[in-house]
C-alpha positions in Angstrom: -7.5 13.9 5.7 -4.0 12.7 6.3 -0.9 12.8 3.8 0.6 8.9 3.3 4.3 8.1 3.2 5.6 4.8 1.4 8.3 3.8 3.9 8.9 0.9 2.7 8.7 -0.5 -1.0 5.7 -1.8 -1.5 2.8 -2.4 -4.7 2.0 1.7 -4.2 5.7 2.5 -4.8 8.8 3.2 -2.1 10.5 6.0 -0.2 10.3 9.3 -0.4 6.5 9.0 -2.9 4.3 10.9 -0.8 0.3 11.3 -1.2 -3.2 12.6 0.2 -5.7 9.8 1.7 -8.4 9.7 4.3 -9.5 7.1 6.7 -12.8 6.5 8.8 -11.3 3.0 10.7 -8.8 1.9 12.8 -7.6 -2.1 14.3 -4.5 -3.1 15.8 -2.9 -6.1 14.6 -0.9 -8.3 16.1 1.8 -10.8 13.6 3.6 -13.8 15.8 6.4 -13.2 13.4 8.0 -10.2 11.1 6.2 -11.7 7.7 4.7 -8.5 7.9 6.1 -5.0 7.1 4.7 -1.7 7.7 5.2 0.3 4.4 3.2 3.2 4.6 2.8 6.0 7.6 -0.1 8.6 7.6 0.1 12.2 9.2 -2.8 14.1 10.4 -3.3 17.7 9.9 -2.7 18.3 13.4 0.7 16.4 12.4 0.3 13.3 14.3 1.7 10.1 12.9 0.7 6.6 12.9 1.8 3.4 11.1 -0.8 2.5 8.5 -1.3 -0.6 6.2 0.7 -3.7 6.6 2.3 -6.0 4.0 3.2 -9.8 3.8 5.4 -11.0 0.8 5.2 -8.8 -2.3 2.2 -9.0 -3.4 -0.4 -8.2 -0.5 -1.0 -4.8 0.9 -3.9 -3.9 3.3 -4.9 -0.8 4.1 -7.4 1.6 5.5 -6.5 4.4 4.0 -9.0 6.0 1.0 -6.2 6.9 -1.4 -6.7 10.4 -3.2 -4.9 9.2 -6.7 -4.8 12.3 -8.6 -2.7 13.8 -5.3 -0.1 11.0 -6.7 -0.5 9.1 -10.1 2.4 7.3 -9.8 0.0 5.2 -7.4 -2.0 4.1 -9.9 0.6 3.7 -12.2 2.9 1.4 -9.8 -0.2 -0.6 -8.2 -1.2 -1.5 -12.1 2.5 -2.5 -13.3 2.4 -4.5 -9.9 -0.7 -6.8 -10.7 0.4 -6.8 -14.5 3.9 -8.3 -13.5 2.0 -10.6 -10.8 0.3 -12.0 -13.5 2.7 -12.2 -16.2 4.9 -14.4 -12.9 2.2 -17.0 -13.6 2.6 -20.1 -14.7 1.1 -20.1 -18.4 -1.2 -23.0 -18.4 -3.0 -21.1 -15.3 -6.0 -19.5 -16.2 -7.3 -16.3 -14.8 -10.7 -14.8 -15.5 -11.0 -11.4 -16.5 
């Protein structure tokens, strides 16, 4: 179990919204440039930290962590007013399907 910082803006939310998560794998990845941003950290119980999830542009998170949502509904709330604005950004002779 590790409590999740935003420390960055991001489609979860921004600084200081704070919740509880879990996580089973871990990669190292490696970017040639700084397209990517690291906007969310995740302490341990024992208190260690690590960097955790990475995002490119606005609209692309990626993540490990198992997020806990009713430790922090604004997550839920701020992912979905994410994807709705995403889409309302679209062109509106592009269709989607549901």
């Amino acid at each position: 179990r590790s409590e999740v910082h935003c420390t960055a803006k991001c489609l979860l939310g921004e600084p200081p919204l704070r919740a509880r998560g879990h996580s089973f794998h871990t990669s190292l990845a490696e970017f040639e440039s700084d397209s990517a941003a690291f906007p969310l950290q995740a302490i341990s119980p024992a208190g260690e930290t690590c960097g955790e999830g990475y995002a490119i542009g606005s609209h692309i998170l990626a993540s490990y962590i198992h997020l806990h949502f009713l430790s922090q509904p604004k997550l839920a709330e701020n992912l979905m007013r994410a994807a709705r604005n995403f889409r309302q950004s679209l062109p509106s002779t592009q269709e989607l399907e549901p």
